[in-house]
C-alpha positions in Angstrom: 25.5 12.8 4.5 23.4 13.9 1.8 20.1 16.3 1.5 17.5 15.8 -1.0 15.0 18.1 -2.5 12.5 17.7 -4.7 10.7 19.9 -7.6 8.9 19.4 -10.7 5.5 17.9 -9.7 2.1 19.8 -10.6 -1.4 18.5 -12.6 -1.1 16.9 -16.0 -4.0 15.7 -17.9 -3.2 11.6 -19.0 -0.9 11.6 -21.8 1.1 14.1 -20.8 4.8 14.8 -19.6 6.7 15.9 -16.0 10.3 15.6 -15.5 11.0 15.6 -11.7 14.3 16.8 -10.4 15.9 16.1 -7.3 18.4 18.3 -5.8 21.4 17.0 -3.5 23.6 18.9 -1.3 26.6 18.0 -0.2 30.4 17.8 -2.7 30.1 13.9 -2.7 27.0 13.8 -4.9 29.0 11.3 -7.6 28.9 8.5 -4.9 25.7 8.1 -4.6 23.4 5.7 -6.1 19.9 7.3 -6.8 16.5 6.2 -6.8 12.7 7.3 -7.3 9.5 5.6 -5.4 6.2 7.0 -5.0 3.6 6.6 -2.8 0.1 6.9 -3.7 -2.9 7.9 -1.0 -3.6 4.8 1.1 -0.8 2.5 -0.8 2.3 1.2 0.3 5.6 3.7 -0.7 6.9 1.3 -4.3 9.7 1.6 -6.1 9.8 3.4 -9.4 13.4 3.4 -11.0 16.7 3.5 -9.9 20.2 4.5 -11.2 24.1 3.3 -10.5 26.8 5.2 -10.4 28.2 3.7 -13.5 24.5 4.7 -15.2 23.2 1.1 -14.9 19.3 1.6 -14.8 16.2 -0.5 -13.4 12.4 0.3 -14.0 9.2 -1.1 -12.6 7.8 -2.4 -14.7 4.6 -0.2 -14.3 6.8 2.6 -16.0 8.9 1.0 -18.5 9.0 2.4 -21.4 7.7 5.4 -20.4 10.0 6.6 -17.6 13.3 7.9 -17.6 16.1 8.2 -14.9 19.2 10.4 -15.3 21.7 12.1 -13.4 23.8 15.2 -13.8 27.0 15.1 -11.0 28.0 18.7 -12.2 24.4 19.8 -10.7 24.2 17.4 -8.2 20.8 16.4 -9.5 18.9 13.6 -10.2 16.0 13.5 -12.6 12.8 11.9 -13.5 11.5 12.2 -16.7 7.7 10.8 -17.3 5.8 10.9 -20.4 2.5 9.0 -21.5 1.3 9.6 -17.8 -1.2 8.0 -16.8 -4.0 8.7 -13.4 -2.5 5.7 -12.0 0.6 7.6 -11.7 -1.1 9.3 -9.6 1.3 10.0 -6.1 3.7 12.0 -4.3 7.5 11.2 -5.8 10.5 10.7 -3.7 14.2 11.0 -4.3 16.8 8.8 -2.2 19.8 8.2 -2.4 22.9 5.8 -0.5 26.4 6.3 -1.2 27.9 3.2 -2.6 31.4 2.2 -3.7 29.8 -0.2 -6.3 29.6 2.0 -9.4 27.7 -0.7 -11.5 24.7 -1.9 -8.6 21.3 -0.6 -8.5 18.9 -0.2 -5.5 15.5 -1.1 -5.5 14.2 -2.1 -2.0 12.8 1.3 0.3 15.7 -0.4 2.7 18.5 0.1 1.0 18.0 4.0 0.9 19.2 6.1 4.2 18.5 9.4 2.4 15.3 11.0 1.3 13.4 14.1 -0.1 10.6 15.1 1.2 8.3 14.9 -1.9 6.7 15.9 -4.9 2.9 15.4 -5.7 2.2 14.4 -9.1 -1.7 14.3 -10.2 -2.7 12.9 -13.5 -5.9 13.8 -14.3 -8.2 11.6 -16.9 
């Protein structure tokens, strides 16, 4: 089992730059695959980018381009790197993970995740 915590959300004016991290307990980290969705207010949770174990990445594509999804096992942290943010980024973030003995797959469906953060609120301002 895994815990997830996020950090790294605030106010950015359009244009600007966050990078979210997301912090895993737990000595396992390394066998997780990771992913990011948000969820703005009165909107459906949606899928943002995700990450293998083997570094294979997906996007949305209402963030390609633009966002970046890495990983650091010695940390145990995930991260989220957004630049050229727009208001329509506008939403809490979430981290979640599921451990996974297929290094190369991705994860991009709310249901594949068993683990989650609690949230980060991002708010891009125009």
């Amino acid at each position: 089992q895994v815990q997830l915590v996020e950090s790294g959300g605030g106010l950015v004016q359009a244009g600007g730059s966050l990078r979210l991290s997301c912090a895993a307990s737990g000595r396992t980290f390394s066998n997780y695959a990771m992913g990011w969705f948000r969820q703005a207010p009165g909107k459906e949770r949606e899928f943002v980018a995700a990450l293998s174990l083997a570094g294979n990445k997906y996007y949305a594509d209402s963030v390609k381009g633009r966002f970046t999804i890495s990983r650091d096992n010695a940390k145990n942290t995930v991260y989220l790197q957004m630049n050229s943010l727009k208001p329509e980024d506008t939403a809490v973030y979430y981290c979640a993970a599921r451990s996974t003995y297929n290094s190369g797959r991705y994860y991009i469906s709310l249901n594949d995740y068993p683990y989650w953060g609690q949230g980060t609120q991002v708010t891009v301002s125009s």
